[in-house]
N, C-alpha and C positions, 0 to 999 in steps of 0.2 A: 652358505645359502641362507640359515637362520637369520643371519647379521645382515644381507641383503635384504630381506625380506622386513624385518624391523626399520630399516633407511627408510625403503620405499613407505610403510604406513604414517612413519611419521612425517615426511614430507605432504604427504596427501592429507594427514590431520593439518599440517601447517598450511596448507593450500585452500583447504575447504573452510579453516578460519579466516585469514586473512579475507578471502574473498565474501564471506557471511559479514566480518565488519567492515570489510570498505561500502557493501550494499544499505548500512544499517547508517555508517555515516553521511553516505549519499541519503536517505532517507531523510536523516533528523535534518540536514543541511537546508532542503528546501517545506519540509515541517516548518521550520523556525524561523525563516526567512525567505519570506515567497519571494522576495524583488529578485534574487537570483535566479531563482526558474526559468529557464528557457521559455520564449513566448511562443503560444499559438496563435494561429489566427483565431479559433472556432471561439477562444475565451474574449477574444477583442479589449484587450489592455488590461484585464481585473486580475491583478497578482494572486490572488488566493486561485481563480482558478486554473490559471497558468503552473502554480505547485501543486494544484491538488493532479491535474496531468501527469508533472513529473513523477510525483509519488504513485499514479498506478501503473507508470513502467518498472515499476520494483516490485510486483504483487508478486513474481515467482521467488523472490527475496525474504519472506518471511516463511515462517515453518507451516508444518501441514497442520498443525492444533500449538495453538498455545495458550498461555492462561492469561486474562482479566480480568480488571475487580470485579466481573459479576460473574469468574467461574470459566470455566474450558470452553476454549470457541475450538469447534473441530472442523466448522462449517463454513469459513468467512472463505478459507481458496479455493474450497470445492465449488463458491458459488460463484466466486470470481472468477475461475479456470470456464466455468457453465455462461458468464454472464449477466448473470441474474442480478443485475441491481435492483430489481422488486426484492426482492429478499433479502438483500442485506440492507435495503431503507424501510421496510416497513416497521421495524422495532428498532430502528438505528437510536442510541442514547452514548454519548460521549461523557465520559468525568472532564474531560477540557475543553474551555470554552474554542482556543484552537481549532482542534479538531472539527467542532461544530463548525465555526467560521467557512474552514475550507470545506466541508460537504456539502454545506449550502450552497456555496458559490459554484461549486460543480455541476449543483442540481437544477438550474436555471440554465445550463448547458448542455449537458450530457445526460440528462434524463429527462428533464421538463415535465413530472407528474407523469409520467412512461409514455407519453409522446414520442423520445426521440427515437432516431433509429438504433438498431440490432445494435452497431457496431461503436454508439455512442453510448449505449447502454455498460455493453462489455465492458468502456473504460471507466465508467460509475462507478463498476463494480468492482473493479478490480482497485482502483484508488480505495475504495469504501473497505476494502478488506486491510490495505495499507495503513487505511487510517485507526482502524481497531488494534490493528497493532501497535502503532504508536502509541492510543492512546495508553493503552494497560501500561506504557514502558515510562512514561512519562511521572 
């Protein structure tokens, strides 16, 4: 039963890695290269924010805190799981110009200075969380 029991953990470590890096390569993939991104209508041709999209269908893909050059973000999924793209833009600062590129381009769509709606918010912020993480990885 011991030796069962050791199979089973290690498959579920090997299960719960593979699947953390194939999310991490789906990540960088459309990070680094928006032309691939699936197109939306709402972005209307502009590749950056056509991947800054892709990237916040990945926000449950990154960890519950992780670290950045400027220190332990504990807050970025709590605010993206809430919504709250006011708070994760109001001190948003990127180390890569990337990163910036694509939250601007989002921001003209899915926030508009917190004009847009609830539900375009949410995916602000949840990209916005994706993108913090990139950056620090970068």
């Amino acid at each position: 039963m011991n030796k069962f029991l050791k199979v089973v953990v290690g498959i579920c470590f090997t299960l719960t890695f593979s699947m953390s890096h194939a999310d991490f390569s789906a990540m960088n993939k459309y990070y680094t290269n928006s032309s691939v991104a699936p197109k939306v209508k709402h972005c209307k041709g502009d590749q950056d924010c056509n991947a800054f999209y892709a990237l916040s269908k990945q926000w449950k893909s990154i960890p519950d805190c992780f670290k950045t050059s400027y220190g332990s973000n504990c807050d970025a999924k709590a605010e993206a799981k809430a919504g709250n793209g006011y708070s994760l833009w109001k001190g948003a600062s990127f180390r890569h110009t990337r990163s910036s590129n694509l939250a601007y381009a989002a921001e003209e769509v899915f926030y508009r200075g917190g004009s847009a709606s609830p539900a375009d918010e949410r995916i602000f912020a949840e990209g916005l969380a994706v993108l913090y993480f990139l950056d620090a990885k970068k």
